[in-house]
N, C-alpha and C positions, 0 to 999 in steps of 0.2 A: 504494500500500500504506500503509495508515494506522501511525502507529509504534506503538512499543510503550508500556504503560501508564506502566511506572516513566520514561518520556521526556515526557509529558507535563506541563506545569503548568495544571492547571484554575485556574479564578479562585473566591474564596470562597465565591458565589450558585453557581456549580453543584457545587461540594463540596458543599451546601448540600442543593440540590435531588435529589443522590446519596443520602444521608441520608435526607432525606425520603422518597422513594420505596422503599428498605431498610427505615424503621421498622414498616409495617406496609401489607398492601394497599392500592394506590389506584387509582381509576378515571380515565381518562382524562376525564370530565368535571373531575373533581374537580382535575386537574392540572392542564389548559387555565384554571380557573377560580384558582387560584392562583399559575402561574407567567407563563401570556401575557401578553405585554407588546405593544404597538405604536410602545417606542422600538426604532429600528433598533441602537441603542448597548448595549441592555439584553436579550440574543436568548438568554435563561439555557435555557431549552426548545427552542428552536430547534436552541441548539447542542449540548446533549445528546442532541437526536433523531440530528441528523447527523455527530453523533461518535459515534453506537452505544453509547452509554452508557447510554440508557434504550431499552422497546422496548415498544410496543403489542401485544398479543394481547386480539383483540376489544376488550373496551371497559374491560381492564386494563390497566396500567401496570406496568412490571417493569424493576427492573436486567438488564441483561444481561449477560454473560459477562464484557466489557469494565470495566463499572460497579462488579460486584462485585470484579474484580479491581484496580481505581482504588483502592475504600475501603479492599482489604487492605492496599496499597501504601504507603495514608495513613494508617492507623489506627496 
């Protein structure tokens, strides 16, 4: 069971990358093209996808339930 949002500490880049994807539509090109990395140290996308915090629908990109409830939390 993943915890709850206010338990989490995200690290800056994906605070970051939450933001981004809240400011206004983006495409999942568009996001692979800005956020993918190929350092195993630096996995800002990777770990948003699998911490449920962003979420594909077709070839959009979207906060998810999780995400927008991160940014409330932080805001």
């Amino acid at each position: 069971m993943a915890a709850p949002v206010s338990a989490i500490a995200l690290d800056a880049l994906t605070l970051q990358l939450l933001e981004w994807v809240a400011a206004r539509p983006r495409t999942y090109d568009e996001a692979l093209e800005v956020w993918r990395t190929s350092c195993p140290r630096l996995s800002v996308w990777e770990d948003a996808v699998i911490g449920g915090f962003v979420e594909c629908r077709g070839r959009a990109v979207l906060l998810s339930e999780r995400g927008r409830s991160y940014l409330e939390v932080v805001a």
